[in-house]
Biotite code that builds the C-alpha atoms (Angstrom):
import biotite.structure as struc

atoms = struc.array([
    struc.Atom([7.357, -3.200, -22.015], chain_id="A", res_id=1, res_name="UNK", atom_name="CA", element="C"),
    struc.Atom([6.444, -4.119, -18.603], chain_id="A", res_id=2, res_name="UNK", atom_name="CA", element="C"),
    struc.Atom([5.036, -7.967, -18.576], chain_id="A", res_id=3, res_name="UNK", atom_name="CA", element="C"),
    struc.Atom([2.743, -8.027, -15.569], chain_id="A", res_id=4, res_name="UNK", atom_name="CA", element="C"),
    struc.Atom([0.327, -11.376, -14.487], chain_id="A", res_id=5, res_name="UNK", atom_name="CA", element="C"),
    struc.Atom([-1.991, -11.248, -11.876], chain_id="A", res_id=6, res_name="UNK", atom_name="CA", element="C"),
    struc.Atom([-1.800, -13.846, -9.096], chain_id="A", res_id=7, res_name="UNK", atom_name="CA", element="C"),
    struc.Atom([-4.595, -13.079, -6.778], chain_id="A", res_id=8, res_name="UNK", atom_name="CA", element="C"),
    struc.Atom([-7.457, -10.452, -6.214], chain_id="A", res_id=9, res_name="UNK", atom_name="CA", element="C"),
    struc.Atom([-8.768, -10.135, -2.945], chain_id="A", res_id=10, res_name="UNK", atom_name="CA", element="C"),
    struc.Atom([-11.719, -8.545, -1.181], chain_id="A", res_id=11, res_name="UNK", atom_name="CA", element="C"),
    struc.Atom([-13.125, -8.853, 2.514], chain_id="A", res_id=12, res_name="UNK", atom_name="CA", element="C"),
    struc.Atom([-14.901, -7.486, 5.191], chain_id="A", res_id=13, res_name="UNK", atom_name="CA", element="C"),
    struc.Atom([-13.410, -6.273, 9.113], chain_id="A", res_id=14, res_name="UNK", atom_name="CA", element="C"),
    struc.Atom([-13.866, -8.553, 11.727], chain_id="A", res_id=15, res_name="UNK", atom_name="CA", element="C"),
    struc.Atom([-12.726, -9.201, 14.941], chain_id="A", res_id=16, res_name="UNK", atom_name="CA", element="C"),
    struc.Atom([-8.805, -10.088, 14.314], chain_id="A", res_id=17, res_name="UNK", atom_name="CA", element="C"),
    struc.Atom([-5.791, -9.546, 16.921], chain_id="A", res_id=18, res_name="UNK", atom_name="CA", element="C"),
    struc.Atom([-7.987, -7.180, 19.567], chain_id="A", res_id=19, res_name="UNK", atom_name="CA", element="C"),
    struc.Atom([-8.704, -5.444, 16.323], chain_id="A", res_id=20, res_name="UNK", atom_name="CA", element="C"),
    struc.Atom([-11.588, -4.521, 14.522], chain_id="A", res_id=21, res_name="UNK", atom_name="CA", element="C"),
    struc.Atom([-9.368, -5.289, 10.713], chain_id="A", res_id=22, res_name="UNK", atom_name="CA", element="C"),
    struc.Atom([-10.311, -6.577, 7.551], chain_id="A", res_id=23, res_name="UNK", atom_name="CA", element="C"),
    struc.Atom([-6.691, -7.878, 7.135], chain_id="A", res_id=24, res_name="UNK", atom_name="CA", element="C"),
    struc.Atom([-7.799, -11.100, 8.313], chain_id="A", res_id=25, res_name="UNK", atom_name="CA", element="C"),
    struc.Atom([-11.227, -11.766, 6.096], chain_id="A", res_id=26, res_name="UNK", atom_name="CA", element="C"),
    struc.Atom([-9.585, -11.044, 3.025], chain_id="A", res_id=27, res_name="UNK", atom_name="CA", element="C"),
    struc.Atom([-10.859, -13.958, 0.806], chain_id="A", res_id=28, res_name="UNK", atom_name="CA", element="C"),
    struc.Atom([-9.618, -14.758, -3.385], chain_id="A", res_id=29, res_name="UNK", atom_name="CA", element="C"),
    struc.Atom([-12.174, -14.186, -5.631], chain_id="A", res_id=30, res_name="UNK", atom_name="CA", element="C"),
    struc.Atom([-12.374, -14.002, -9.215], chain_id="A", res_id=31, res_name="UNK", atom_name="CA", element="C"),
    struc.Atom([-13.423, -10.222, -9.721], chain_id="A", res_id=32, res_name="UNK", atom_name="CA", element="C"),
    struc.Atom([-13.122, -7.162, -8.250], chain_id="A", res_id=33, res_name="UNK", atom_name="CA", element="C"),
    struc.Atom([-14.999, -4.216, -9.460], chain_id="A", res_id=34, res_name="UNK", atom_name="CA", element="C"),
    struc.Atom([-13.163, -1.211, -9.014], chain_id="A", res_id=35, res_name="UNK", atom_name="CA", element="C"),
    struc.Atom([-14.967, 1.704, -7.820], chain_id="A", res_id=36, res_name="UNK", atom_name="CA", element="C"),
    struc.Atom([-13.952, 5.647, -7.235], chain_id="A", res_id=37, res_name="UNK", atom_name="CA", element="C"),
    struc.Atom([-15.114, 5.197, -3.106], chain_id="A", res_id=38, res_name="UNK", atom_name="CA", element="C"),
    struc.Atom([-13.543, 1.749, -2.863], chain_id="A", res_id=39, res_name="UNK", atom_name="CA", element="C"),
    struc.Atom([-13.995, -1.948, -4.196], chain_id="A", res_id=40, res_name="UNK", atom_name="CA", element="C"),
    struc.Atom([-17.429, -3.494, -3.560], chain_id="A", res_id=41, res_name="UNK", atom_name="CA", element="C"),
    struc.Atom([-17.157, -5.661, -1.255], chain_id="A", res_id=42, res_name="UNK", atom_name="CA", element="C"),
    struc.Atom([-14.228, -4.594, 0.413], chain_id="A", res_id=43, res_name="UNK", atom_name="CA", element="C"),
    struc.Atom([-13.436, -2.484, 3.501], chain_id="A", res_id=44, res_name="UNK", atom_name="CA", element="C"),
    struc.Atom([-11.579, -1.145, 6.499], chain_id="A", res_id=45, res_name="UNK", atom_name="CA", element="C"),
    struc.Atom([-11.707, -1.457, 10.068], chain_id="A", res_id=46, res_name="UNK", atom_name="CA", element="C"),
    struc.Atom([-10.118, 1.965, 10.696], chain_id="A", res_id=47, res_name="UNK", atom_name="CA", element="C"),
    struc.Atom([-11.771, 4.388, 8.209], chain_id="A", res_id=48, res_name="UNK", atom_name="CA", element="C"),
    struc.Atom([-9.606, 7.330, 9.434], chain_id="A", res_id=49, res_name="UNK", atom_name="CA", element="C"),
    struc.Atom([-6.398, 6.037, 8.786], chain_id="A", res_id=50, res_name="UNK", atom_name="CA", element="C"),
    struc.Atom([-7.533, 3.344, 5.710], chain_id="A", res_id=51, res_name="UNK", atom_name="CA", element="C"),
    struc.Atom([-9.438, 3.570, 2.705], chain_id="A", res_id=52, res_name="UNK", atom_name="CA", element="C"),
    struc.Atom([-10.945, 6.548, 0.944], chain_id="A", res_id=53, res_name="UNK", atom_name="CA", element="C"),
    struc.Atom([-10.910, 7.812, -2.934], chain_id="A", res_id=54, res_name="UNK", atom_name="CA", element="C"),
    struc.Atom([-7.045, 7.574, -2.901], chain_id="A", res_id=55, res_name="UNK", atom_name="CA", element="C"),
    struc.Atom([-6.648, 4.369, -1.267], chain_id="A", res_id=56, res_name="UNK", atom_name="CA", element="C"),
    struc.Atom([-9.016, 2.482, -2.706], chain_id="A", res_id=57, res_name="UNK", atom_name="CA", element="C"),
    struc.Atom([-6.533, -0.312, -4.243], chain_id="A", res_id=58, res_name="UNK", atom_name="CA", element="C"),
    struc.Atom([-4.297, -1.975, -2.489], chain_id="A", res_id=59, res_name="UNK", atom_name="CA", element="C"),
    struc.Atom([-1.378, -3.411, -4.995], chain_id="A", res_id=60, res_name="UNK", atom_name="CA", element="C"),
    struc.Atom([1.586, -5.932, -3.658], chain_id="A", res_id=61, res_name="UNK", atom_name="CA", element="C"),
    struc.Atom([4.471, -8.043, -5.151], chain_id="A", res_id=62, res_name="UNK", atom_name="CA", element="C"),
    struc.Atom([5.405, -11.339, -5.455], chain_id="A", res_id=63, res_name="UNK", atom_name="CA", element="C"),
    struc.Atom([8.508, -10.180, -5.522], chain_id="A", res_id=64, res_name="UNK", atom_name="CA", element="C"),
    struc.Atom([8.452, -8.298, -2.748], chain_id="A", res_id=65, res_name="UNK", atom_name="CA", element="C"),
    struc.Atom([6.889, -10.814, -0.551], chain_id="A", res_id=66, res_name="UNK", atom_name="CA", element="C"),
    struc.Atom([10.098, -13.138, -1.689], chain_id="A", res_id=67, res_name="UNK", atom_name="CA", element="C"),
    struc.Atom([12.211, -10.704, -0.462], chain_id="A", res_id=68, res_name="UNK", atom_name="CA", element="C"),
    struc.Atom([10.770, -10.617, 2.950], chain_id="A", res_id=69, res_name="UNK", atom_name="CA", element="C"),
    struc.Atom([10.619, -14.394, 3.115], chain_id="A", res_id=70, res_name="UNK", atom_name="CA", element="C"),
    struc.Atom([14.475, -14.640, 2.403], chain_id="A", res_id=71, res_name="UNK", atom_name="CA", element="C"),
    struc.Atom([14.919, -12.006, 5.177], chain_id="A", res_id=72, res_name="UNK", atom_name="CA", element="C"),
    struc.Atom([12.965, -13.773, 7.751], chain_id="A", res_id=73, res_name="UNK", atom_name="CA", element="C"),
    struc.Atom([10.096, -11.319, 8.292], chain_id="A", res_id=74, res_name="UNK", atom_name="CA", element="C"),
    struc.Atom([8.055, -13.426, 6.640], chain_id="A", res_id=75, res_name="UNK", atom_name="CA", element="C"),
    struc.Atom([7.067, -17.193, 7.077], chain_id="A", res_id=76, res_name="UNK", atom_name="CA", element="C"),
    struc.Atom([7.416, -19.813, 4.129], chain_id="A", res_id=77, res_name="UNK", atom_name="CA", element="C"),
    struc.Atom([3.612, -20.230, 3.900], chain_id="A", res_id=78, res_name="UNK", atom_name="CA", element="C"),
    struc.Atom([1.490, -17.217, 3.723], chain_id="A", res_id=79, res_name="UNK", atom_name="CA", element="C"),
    struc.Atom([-2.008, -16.382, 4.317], chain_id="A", res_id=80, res_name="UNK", atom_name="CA", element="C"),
    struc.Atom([-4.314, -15.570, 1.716], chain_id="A", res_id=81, res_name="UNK", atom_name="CA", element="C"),
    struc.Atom([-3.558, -11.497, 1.164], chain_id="A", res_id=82, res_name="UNK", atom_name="CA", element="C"),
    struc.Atom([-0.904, -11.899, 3.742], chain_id="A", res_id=83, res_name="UNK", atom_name="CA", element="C"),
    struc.Atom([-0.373, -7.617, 4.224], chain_id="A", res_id=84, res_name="UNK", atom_name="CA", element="C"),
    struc.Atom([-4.381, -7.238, 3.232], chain_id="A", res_id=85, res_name="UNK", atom_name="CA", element="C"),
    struc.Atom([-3.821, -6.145, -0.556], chain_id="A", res_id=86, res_name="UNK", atom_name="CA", element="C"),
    struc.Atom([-6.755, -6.868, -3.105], chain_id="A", res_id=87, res_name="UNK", atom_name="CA", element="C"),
    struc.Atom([-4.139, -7.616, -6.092], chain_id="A", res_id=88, res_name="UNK", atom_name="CA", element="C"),
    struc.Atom([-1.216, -9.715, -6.154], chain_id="A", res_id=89, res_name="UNK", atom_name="CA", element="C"),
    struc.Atom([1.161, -9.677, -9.104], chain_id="A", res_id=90, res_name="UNK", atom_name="CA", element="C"),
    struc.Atom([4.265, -10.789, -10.302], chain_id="A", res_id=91, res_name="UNK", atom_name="CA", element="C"),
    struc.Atom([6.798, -8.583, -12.879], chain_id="A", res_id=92, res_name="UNK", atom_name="CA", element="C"),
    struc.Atom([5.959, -4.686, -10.987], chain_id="A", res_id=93, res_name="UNK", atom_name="CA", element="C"),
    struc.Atom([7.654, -4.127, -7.800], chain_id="A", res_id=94, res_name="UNK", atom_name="CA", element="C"),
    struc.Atom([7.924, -0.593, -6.164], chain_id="A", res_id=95, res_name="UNK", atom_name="CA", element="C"),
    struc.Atom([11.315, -0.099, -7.741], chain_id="A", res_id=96, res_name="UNK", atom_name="CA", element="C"),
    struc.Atom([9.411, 0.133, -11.365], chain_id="A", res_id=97, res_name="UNK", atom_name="CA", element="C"),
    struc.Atom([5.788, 1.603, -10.604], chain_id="A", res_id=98, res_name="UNK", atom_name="CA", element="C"),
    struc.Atom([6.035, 5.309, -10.289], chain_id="A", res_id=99, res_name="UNK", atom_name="CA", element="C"),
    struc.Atom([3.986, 7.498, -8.739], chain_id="A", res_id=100, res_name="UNK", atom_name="CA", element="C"),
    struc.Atom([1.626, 9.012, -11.569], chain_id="A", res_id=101, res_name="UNK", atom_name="CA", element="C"),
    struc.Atom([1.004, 5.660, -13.209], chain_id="A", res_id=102, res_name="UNK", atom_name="CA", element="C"),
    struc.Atom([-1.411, 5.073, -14.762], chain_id="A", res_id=103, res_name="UNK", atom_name="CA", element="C"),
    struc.Atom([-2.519, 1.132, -15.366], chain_id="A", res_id=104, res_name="UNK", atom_name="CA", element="C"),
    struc.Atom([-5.646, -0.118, -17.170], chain_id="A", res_id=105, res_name="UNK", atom_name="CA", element="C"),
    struc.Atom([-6.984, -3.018, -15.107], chain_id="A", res_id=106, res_name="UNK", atom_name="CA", element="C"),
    struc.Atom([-9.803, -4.621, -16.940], chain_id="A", res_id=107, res_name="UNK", atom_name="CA", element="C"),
    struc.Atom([-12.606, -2.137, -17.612], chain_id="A", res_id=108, res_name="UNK", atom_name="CA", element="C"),
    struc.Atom([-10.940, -0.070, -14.826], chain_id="A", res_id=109, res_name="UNK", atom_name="CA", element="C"),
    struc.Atom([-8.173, 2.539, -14.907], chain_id="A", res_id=110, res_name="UNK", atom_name="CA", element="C"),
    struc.Atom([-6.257, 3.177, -12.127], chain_id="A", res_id=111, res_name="UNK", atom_name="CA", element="C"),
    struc.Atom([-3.223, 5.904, -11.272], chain_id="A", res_id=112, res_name="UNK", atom_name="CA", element="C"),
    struc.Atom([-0.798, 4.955, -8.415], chain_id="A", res_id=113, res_name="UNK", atom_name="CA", element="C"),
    struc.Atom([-0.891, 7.817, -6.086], chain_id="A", res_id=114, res_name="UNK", atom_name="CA", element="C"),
    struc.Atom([1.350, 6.938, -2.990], chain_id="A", res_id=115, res_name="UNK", atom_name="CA", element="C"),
    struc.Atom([2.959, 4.174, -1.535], chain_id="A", res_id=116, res_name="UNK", atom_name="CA", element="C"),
    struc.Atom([1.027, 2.251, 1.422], chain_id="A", res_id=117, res_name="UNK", atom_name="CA", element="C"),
    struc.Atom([2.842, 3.284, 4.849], chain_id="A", res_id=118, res_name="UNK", atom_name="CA", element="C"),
    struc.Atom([2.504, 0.146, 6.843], chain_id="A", res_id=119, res_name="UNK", atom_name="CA", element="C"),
    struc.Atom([0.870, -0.014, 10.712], chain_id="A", res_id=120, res_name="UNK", atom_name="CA", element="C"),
    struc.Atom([1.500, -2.238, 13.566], chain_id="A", res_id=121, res_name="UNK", atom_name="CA", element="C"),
    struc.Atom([-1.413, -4.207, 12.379], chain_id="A", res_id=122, res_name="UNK", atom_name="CA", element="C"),
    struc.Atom([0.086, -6.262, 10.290], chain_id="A", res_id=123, res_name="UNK", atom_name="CA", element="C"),
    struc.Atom([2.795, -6.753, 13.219], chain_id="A", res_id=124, res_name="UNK", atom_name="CA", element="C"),
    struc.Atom([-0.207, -8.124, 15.640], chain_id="A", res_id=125, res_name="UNK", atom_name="CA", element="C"),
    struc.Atom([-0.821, -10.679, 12.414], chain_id="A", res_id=126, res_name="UNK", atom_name="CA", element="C"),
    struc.Atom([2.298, -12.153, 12.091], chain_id="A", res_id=127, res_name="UNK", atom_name="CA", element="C"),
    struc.Atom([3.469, -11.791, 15.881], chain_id="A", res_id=128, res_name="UNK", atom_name="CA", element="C"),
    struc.Atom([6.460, -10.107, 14.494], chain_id="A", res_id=129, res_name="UNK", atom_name="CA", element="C"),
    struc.Atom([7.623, -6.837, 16.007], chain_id="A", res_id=130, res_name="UNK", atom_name="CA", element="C"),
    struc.Atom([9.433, -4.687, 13.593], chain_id="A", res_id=131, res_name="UNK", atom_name="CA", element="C"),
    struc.Atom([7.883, -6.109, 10.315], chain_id="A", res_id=132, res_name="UNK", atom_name="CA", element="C"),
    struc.Atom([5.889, -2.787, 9.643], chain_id="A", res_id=133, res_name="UNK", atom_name="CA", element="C"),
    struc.Atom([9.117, -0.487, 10.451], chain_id="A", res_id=134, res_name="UNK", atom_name="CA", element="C"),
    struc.Atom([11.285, -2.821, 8.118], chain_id="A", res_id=135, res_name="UNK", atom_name="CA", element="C"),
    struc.Atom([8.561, -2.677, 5.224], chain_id="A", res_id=136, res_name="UNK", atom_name="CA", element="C"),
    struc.Atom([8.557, 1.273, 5.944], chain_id="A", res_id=137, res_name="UNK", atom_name="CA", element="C"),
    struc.Atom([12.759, 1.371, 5.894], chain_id="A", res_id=138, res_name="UNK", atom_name="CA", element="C"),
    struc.Atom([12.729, -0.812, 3.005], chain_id="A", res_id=139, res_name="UNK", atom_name="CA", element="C"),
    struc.Atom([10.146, 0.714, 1.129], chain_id="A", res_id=140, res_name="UNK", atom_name="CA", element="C"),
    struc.Atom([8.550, -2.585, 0.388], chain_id="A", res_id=141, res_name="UNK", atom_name="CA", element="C"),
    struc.Atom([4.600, -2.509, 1.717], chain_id="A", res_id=142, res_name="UNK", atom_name="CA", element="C"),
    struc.Atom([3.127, -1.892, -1.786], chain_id="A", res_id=143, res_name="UNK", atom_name="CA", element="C"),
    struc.Atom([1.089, 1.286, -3.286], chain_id="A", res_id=144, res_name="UNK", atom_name="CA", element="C"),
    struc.Atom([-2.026, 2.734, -3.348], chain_id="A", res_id=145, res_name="UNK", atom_name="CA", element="C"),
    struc.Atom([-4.152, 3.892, -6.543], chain_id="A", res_id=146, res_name="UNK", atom_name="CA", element="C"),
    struc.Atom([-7.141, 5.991, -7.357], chain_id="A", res_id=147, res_name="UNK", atom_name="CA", element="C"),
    struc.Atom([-9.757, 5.370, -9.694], chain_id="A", res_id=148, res_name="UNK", atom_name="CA", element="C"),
    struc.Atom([-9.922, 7.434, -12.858], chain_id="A", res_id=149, res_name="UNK", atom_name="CA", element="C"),
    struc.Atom([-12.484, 4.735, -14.674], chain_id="A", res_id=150, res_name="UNK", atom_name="CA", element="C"),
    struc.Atom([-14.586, 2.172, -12.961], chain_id="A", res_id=151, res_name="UNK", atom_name="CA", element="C"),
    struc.Atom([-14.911, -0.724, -14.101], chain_id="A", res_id=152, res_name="UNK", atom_name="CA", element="C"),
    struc.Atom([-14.162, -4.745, -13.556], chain_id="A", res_id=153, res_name="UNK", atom_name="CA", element="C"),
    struc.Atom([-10.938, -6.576, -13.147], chain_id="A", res_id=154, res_name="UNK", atom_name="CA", element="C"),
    struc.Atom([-10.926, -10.843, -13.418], chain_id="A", res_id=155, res_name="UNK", atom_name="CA", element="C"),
    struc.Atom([-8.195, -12.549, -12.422], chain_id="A", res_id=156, res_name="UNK", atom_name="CA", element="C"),
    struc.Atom([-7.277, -13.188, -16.139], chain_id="A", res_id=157, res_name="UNK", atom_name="CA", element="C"),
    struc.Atom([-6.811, -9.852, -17.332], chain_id="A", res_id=158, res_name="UNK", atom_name="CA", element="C"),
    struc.Atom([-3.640, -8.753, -17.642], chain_id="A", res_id=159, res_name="UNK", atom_name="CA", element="C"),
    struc.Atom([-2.611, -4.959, -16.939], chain_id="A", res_id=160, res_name="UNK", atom_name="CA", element="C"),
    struc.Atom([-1.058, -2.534, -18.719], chain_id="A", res_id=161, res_name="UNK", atom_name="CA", element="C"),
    struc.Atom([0.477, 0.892, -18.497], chain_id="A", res_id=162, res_name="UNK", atom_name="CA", element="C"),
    struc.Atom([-0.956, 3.132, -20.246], chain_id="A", res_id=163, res_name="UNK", atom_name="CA", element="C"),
    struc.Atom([0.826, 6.280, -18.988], chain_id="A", res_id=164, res_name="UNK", atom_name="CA", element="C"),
    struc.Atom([3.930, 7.561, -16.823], chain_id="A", res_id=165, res_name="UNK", atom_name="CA", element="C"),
    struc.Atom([3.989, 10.796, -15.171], chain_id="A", res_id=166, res_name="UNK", atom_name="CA", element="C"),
    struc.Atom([7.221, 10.513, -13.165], chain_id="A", res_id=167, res_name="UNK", atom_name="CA", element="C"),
    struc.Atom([10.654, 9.895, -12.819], chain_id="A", res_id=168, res_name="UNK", atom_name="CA", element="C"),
    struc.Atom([9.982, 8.817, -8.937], chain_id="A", res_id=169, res_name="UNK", atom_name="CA", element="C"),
    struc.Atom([9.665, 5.728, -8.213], chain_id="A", res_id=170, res_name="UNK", atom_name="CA", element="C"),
    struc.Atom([7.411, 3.937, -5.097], chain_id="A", res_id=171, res_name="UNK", atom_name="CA", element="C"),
    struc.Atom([10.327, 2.814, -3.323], chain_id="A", res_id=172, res_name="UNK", atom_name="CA", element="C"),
    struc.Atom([12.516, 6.358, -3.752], chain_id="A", res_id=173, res_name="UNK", atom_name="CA", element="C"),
    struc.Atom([9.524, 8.206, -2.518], chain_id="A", res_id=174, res_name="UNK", atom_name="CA", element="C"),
    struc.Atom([8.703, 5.806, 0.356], chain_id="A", res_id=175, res_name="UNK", atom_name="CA", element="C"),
    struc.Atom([12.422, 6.663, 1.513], chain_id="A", res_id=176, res_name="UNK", atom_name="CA", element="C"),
    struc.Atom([12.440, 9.929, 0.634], chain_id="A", res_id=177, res_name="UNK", atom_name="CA", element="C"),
    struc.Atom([9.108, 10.421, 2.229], chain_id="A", res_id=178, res_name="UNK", atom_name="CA", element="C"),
    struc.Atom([10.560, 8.802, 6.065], chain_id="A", res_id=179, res_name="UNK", atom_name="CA", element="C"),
    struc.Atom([14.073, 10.045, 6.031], chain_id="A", res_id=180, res_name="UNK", atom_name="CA", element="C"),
    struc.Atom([14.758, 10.951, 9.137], chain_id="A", res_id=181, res_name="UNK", atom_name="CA", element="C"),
    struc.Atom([17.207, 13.604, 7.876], chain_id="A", res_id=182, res_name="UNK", atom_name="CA", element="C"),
    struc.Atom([15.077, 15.118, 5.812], chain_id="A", res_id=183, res_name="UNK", atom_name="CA", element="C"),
    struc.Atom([13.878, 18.867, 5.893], chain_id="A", res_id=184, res_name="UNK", atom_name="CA", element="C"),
    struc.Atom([11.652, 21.421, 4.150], chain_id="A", res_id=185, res_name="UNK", atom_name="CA", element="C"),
    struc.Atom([13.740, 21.395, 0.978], chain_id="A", res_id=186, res_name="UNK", atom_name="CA", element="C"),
    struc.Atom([12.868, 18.124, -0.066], chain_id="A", res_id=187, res_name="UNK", atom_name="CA", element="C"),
    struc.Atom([9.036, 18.060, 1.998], chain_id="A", res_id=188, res_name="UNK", atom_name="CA", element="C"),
    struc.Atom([9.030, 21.401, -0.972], chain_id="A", res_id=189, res_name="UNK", atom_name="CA", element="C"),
    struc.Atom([10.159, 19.187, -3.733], chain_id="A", res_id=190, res_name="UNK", atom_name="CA", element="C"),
    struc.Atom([7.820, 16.332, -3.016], chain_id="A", res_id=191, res_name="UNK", atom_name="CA", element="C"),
    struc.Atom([4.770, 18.661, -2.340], chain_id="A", res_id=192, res_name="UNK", atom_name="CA", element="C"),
    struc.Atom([5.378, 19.356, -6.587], chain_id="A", res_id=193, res_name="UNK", atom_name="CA", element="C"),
    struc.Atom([4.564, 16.138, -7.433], chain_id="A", res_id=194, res_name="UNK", atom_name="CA", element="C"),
    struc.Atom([1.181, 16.144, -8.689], chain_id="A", res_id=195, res_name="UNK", atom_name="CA", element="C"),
    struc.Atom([-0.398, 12.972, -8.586], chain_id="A", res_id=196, res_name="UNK", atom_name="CA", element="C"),
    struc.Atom([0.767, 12.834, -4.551], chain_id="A", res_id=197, res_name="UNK", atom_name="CA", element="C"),
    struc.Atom([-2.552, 11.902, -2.690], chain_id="A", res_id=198, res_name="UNK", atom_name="CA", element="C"),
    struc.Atom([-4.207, 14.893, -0.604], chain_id="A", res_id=199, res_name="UNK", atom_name="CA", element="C"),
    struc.Atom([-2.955, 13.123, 2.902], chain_id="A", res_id=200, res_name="UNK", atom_name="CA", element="C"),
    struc.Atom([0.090, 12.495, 2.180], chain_id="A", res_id=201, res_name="UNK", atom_name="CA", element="C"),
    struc.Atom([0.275, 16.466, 1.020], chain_id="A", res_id=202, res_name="UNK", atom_name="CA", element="C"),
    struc.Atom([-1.448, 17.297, 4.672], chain_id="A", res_id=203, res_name="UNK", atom_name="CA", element="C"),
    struc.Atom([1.531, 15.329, 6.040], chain_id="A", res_id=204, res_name="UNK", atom_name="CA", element="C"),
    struc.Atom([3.899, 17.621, 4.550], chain_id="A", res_id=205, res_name="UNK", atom_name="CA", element="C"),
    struc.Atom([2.217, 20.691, 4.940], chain_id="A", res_id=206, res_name="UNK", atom_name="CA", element="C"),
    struc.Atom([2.056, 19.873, 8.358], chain_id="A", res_id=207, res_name="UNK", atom_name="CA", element="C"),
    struc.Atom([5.685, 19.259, 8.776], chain_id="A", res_id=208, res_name="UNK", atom_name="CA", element="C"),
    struc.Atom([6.877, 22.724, 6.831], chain_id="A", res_id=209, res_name="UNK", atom_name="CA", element="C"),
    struc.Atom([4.398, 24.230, 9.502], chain_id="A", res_id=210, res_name="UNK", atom_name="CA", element="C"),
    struc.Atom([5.847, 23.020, 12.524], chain_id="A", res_id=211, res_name="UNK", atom_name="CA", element="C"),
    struc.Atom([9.180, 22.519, 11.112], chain_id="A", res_id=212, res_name="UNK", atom_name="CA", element="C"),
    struc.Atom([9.986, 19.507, 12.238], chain_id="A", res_id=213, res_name="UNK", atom_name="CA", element="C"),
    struc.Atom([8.595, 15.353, 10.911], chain_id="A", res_id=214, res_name="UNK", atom_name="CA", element="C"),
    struc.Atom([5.820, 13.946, 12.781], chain_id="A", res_id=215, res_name="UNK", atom_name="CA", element="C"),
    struc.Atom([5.948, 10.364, 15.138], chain_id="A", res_id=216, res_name="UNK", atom_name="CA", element="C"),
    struc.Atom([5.671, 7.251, 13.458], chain_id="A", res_id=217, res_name="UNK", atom_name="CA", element="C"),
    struc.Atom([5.711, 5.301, 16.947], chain_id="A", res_id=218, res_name="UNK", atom_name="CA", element="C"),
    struc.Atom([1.674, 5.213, 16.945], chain_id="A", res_id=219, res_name="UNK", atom_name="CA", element="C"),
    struc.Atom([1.063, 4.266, 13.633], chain_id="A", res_id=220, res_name="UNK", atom_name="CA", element="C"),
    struc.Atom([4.468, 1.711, 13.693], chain_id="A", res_id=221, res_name="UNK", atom_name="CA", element="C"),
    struc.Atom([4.056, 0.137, 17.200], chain_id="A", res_id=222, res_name="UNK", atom_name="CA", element="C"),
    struc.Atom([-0.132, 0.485, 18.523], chain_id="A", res_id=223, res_name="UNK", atom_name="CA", element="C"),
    struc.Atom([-1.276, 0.389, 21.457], chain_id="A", res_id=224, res_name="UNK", atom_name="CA", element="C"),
    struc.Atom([0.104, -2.316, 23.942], chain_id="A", res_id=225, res_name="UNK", atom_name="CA", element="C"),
    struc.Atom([2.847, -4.579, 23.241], chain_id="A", res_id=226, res_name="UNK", atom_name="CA", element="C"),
    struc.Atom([3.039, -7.937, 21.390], chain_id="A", res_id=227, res_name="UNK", atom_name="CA", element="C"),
    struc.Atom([3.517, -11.140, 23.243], chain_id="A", res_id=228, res_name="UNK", atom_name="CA", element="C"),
    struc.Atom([7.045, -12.598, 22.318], chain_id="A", res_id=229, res_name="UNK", atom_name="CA", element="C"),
    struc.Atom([7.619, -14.863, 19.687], chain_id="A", res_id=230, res_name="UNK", atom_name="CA", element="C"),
])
């Protein structure tokens, strides 16, 4: 049985951050969120093509993996509040045991994990650290992503729980099975079979079996422009 607590919940608005029109850097701890199938009131994205949406709507990170990226050096002793811009923050799940097809009761609201979050250079331009998005994508470390099956409320004090498992595969073996560099249409086939796969992440591979070949990351990794050195 999976003990999970919640350590933060987060919501905010984009501003002006970095050159960037991001939320990343408004996120603000509250007490509540409530959990909605287009998105968390309250919240949103400065980039509503690439962020957001009915299968992004919850943005889930570990303690655990956040400690891991501190002892590595990507990340600085003290963090900011919702340092990669999630709205929850807990400790006892990390993406080596949520699965994709999860589904988690959080409050009033029930959720289903649905892909993990592929990181951008934005969270680079917050940190001044080239490379931290690429590492989170190598590593498979930048969190997941869930739809919403039941609206509802989540307080800080609830705790979650799992109320269903779909899969054998978890977050971080389809984050690296997702960006392998080697891989090729047998295993863009296998993933397009998972069900509970969100619709772009499908497009993505539909895409690649159509042109036979993996798209760039460079755009989405590195941005526009360059970062000034550390």
């Amino acid at each position: 049985m999976l003990n999970i607590e919640i350590l933060g919940l987060y919501r905010g608005l984009p501003t002006q951050a970095y050159g960037l029109t991001s939320a990343i850097n408004n996120k603000h701890a509250v007490e509540w969120l409530d959990i909605r199938p287009g998105g968390i009131a309250g919240d949103g994205q400065g980039d509503k093509h690439h962020h957001g949406g009915p299968e992004r709507v919850l943005h889930w990170f570990s303690q655990e993996s956040y400690q891991l990226l501190q002892q590595q050096g990507w990340l600085p002793a003290r963090l900011p509040t919702a340092a990669l811009g999630e709205n929850l923050l807990s400790r006892g799940l990390t993406e080596s045991n949520v699965y994709l097809g999860d589904q988690f009761a959080l409050g009033k609201a029930v959720v289903e994990v649905c892909q993990p979050r592929a990181p951008c250079y934005r969270i680079d331009r917050r940190f001044g650290r080239q490379g931290l998005a690429a590492h989170c994508q190598q590593s498979g470390r930048s969190g997941w992503f869930c739809r919403v099956l039941q609206p509802g409320r989540l307080y800080l004090n609830d705790s979650p729980c799992l109320l269903e498992r779909q899969t054998d595969i978890s977050i971080h073996q389809l984050m690296l099975d997702f960006y392998d560099p080697q891989s090729g249409p047998a295993q863009w086939q296998q993933l397009l079979s998972l069900p509970a796969l969100s619709s772009s992440w499908r497009r993505q591979l539909q895409q690649r079996l159509q042109q036979g070949k993996l798209e760039s990351w460079l755009p989405r990794l590195q941005g526009p422009g360059h970062l000034p050195p550390l």
